[in-house]
C-alpha positions in Angstrom: 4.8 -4.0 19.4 3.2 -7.5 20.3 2.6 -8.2 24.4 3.1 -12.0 22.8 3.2 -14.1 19.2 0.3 -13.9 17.7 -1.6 -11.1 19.5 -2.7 -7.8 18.0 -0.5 -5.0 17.7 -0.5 -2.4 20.4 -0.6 1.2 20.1 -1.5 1.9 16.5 -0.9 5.7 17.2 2.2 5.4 17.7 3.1 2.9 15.8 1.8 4.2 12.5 3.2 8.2 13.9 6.6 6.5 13.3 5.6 5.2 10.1 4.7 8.5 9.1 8.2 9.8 10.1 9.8 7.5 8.0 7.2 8.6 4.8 8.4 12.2 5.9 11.7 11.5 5.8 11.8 9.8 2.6 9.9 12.4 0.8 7.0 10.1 -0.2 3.4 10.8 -1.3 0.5 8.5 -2.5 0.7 6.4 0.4 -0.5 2.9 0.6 0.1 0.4 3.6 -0.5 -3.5 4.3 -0.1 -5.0 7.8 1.9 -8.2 7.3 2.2 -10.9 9.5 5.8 -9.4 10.8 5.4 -5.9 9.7 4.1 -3.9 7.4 4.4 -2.9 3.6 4.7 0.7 2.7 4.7 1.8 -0.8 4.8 5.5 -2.1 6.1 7.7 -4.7 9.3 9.4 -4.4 11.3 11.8 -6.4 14.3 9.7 -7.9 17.7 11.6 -7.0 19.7 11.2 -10.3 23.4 12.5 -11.3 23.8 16.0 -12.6 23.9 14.9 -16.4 21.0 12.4 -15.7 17.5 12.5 -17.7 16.0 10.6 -14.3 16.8 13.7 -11.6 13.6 14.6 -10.3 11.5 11.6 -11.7 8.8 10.5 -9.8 9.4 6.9 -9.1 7.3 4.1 -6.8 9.2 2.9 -3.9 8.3 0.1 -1.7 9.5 -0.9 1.4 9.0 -4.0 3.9 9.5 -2.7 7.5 9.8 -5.4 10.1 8.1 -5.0 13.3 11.5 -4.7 15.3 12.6 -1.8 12.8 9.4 0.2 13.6 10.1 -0.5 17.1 13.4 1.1 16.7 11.8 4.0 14.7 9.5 4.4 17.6 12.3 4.3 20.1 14.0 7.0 18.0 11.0 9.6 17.6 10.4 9.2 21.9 14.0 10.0 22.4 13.2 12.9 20.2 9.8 14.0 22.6 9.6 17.2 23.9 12.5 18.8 21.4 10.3 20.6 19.6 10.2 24.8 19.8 5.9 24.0 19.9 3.3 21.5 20.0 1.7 23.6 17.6 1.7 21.8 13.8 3.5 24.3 11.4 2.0 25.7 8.7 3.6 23.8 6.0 3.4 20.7 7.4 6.7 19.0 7.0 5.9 16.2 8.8 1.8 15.7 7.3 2.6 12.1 7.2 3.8 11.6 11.1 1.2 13.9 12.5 -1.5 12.0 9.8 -0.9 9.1 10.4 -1.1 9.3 14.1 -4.6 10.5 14.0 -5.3 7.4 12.1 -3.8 5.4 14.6 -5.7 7.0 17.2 -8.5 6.1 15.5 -7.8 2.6 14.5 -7.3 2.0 18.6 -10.8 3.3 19.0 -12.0 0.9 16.5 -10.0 -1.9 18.2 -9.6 -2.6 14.5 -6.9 -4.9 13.2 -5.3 -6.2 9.7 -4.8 -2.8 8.3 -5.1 -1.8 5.0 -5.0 2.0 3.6 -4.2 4.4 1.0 -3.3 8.2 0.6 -3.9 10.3 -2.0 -3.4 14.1 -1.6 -3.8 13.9 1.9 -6.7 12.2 2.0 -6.7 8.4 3.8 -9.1 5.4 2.9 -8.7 2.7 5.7 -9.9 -0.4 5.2 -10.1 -2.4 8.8 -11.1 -5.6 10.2 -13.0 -6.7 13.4 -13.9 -3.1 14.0 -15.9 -2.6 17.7 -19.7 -2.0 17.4 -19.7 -4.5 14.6 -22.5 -7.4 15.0 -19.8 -10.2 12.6 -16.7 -10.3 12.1 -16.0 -7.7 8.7 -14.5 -5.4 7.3 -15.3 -1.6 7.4 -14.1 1.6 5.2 -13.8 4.5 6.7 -12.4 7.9 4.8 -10.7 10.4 6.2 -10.0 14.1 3.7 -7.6 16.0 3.7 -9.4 18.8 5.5 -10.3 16.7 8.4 -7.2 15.1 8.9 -5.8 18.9 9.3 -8.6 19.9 11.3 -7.7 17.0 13.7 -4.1 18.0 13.2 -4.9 21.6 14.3 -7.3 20.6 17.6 -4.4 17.9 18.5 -2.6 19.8 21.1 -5.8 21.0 22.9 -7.0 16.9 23.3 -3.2 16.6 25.0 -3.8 19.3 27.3 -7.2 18.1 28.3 -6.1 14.5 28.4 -3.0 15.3 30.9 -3.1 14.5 35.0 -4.1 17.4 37.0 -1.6 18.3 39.2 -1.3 16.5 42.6 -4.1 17.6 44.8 -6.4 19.1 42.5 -9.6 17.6 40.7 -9.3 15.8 37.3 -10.1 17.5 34.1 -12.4 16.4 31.9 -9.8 15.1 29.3 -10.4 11.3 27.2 -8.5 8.6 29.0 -8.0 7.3 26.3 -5.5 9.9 24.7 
């Protein structure tokens, strides 16, 4: 995820897509994430699986866990193997996977800002980022920026049109009008 030691991460997008997954996966909600030094810090609440005869089945508990930069470069590895499985590019309506297709609109917009030690929270779908060094700024700072829940569906929704306009025209026709950048 790091060209060398102690440059920024590359490819927040992506990186914080498979993040997402992971959150998905686990069944979390109420995000919050740190960028460490190797990795990152993801806390969230989770339902506790208990025995049949337990009072705990179905708790909500807090779960934390330290993910190295080498295993989100192995989640990310896993999710591109994974590309172009899906039935549509079009975001279901119940939104299994909120978190990975979230969290990649975050990280979208985090490469925009060219921003870098990460910090954010999530509560009911809704994402407060707090980010350093972010372009356009005149010092060195941090910014907050707030994402709800409704425009991080909205964004969600609009997603697949951006690809298409983004993509290489076919050979010998005239680029579209698409953001590079995407």
């Amino acid at each position: 995820m790091r060209i060398y030691d102690g440059s920024p991460r590359q490819d927040w997008e992506e990186v914080l897509r498979s993040i997402g997954a992971f959150a998905d996966s686990e069944g979390l909600k109420e995000l919050l994430l740190l960028e460490l030094e190797g990795g990152f810090l993801l806390q969230g609440l989770g339902v506790q699986a208990g025995g049949a005869d337990s009072d705990t089945y179905g708790a909500t508990t807090k779960r934390t866990y330290e993910l190295t930069d080498d295993q989100v470069a192995e989640m990310m590895d896993a999710l591109e193997a994974k590309r172009g499985s899906a039935e549509s590019d079009r975001p279901h309506p119940d939104l299994t996977n909120y978190y990975e297709l979230g969290m990649r609109i975050i990280g979208a917009y985090i490469d925009n800002q060219k921003a870098h030690d990460v910090f954010f929270f999530e509560q009911e779908g809704s994402f407060v980022l707090r980010l350093f060094g972010v372009a356009g700024s005149r010092a060195a700072g941090h910014q907050l920026s707030e994402f709800t829940k409704d425009e991080i569906l909205a964004m969600i929704e609009s997603a697949p049109e951006q690809r298409n306009q983004s993509a290489p025209a076919p050979s010998g026709t005239p680029q579209g009008k698409g953001n590079p950048s995407q």
